[in-house]
TORKOLLO-646630 format. One record per residue: residue in three letters; x, y, z of N, C-alpha, C in turn. Coordinates in steps of 0.2 Angstrom, whole numbers, plus 5000, padded with zeros to 4 digits. Layout:
N
AlaXYZXYZXYZ...
//
This chain:
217
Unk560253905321559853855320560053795324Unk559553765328559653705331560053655327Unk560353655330560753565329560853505332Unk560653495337560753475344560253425347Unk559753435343558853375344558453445350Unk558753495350558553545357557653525353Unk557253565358556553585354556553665355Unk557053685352556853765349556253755345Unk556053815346555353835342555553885337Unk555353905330555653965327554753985322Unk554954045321554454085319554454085311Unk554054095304554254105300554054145297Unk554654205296554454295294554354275289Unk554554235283554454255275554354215275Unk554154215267554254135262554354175256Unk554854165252554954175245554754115241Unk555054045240555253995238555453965242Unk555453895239555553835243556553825245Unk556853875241557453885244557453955248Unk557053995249557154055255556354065258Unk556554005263555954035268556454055275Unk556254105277556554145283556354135288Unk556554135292556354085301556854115307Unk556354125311556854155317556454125323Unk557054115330556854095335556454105339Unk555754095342555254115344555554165349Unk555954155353555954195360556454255356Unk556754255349557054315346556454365343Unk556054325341555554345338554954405342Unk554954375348554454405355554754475355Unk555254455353555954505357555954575352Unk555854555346555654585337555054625339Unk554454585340553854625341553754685345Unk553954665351554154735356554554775353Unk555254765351555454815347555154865343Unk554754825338554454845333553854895333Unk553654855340552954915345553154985344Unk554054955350554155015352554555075346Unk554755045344554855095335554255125330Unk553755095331553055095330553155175333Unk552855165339552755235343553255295342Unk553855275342554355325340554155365336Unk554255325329553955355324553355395324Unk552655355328552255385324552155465331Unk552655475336552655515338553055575335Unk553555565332553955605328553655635322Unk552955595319552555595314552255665315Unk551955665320551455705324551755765327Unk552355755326552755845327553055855323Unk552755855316552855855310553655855309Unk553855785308554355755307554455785300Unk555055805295555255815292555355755287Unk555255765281555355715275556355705276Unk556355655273557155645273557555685268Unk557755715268558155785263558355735255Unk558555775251558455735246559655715247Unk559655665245560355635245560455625252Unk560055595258560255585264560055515265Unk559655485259559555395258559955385254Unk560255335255560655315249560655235252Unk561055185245560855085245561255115250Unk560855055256561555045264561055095267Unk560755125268560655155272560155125277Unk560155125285559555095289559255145290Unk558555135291557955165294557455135298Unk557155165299556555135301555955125297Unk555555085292554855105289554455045294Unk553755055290552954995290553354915288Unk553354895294553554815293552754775292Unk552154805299551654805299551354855298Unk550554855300549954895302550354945305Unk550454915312550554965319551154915320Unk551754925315552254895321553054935315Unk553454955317554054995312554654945313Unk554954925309555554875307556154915304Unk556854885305557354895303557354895295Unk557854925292557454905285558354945283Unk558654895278559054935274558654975266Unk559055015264558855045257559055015251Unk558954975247558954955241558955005235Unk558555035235558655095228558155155232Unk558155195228557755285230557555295223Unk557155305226556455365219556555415220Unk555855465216555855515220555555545226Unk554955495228554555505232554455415237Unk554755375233554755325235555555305238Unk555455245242556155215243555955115242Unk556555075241556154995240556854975246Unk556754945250557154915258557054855257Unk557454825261557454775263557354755269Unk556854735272556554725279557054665283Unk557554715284558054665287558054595292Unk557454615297557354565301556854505300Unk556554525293556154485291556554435285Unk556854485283556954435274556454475269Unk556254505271555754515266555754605262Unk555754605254555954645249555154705249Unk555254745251554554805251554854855243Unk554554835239554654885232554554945234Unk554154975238553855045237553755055244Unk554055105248553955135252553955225255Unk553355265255553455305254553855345258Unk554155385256554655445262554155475266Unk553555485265553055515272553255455278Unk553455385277553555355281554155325284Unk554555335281555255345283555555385288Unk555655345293556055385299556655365300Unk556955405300557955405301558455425306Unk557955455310558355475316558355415324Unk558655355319558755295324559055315330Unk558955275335559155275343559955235342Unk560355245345561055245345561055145345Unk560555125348560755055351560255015344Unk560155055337559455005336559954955333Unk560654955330560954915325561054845331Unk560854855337561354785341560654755342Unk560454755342559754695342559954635337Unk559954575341560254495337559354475335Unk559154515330558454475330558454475324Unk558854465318558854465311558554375307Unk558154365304557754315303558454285299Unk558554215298558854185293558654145290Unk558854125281558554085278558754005279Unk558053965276558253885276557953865269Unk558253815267558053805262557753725261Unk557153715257557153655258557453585254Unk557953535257558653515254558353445249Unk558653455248558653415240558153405235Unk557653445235557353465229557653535223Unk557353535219557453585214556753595206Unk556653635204556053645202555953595195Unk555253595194555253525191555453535182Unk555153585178555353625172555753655170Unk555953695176556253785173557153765180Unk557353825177557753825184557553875189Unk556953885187556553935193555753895196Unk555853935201555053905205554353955204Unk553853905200553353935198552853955204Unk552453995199551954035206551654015206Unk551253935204551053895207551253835214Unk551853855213552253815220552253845224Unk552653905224552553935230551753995234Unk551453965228550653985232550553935234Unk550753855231550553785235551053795244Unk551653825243552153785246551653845252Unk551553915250551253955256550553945261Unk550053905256549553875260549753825261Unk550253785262550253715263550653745271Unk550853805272551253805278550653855283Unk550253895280549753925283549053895280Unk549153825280548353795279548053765285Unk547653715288547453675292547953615294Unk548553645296549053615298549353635305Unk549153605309549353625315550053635319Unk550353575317551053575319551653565314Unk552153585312552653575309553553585315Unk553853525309554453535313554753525307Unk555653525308555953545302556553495304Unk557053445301557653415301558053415299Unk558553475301559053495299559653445295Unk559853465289560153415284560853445282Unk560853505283561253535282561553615285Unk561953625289561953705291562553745292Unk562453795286563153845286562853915288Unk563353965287563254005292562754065287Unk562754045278562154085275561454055278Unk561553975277560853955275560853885278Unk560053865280560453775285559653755279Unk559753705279559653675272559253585275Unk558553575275558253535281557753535276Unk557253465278556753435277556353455284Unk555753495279555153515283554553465283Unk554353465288553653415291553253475292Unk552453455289551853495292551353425294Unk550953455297550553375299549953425299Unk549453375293548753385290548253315296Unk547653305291547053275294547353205294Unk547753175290548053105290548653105291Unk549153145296549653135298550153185296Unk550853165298551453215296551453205287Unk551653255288552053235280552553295276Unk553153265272553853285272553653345266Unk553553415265553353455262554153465256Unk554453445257554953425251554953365246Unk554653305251554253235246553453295242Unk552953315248552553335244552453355240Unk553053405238553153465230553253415228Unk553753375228553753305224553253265220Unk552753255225552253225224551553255219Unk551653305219551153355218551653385212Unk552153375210552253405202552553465202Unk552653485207553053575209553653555208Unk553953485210554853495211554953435208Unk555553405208555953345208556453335213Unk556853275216557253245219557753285213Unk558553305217558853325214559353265211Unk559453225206559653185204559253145206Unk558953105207558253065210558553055214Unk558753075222559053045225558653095230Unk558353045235557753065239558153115245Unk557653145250558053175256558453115262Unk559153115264559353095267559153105275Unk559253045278559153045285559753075290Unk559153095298559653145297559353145305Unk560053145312559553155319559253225321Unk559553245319559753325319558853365319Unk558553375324557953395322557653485325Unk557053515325556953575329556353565328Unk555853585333555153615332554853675328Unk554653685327554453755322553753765318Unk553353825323552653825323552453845314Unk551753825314551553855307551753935306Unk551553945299551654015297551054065299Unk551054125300550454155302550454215297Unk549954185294549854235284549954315288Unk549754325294549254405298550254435298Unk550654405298551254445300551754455292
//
């Protein structure tokens, strides 16, 4: 994560909640998708010469494969649990939890170099808020927090407040029809969150660029 005032650019592969949205560097990102192409093809070349199902006890939690990240693109993926015909991963390079993946699409026979790709998305959280009722964040927020980052919003940047090596922890800008505006004040505004102790987001030089979210990925 930028620290520095640089204008890196970053991508944003997921959004869980306003404490785990997942963000990766444009130019790691670029780097992802070609991967993904070319794992893509791999796959669905190996599909086509009737690639074998995974034998049964050759998945297990921890294990890397390759499944559907997208439509037409195949991603890195740890195993989380096995069914009997299903598998649920965790889309490594995105952050993001797939419940149900079937073994017709699981490919395993990875190329020796797929684990050194440095393109793994990491989470930000947005700092000093927390949810406004519960100690969880409702699915009214974070369908607000999802359109408000994939709405009519053309630019966002984000100001790093805080950064450790799990998670760097920043007040998000998105800019609507009347200006910029601080998407951790907003939830605030709008009833989704509160200032944690009422104690608003601190100031802070530390900043990065960082495009909208693009619902298509």
């Amino acid at each position: 994560m930028a620290s520095n005032g640089s204008n890196d650019t970053y991508h944003i592969t997921h959004i869980v909640d306003p404490n785990n949205i997942f963000v990766l560097r444009e130019d790691a990102y670029q780097t992802l998708i070609r991967l993904e192409n070319n794992w893509y093809q791999l796959a669905q070349n190996a599909f086509n010469d009737d690639y074998p199902l995974p034998l049964p006890g050759s998945l297990r939690k921890g294990t890397m494969c390759l499944v559907p990240s997208s439509s037409r693109r195949y991603g890195r993926a740890l195993v989380l649990s096995v069914m009997s015909d299903t598998i649920s991963v965790l889309l490594m390079d995105h952050g993001k939890v797939v419940a149900k993946v079937s073994m017709e699409d699981v490919y395993t026979d990875l190329p020796e170099n797929t684990r050194c790709f440095n393109v793994m998305s990491r989470p930000i959280s947005l700092h000093g808020i927390e949810p406004l009722d519960s100690k969880y964040w409702s699915k009214s927020c974070i369908q607000y927090l999802i359109n408000s980052l994939n709405g009519n919003r053309y630019l966002a940047r984000l100001r790093v407040i805080r950064d450790s090596t799990f998670q760097t922890s920043v007040e998000l800008f998105i800019r609507g029809k009347n200006g910029e505006i601080s998407l951790n004040r907003d939830l605030v505004d709008n009833r989704f969150a509160r200032f944690i102790n009422d104690v608003e987001v601190p100031q802070s030089p530390l900043e990065a660029v960082i495009p909208v979210f693009d619902k298509s990925e």
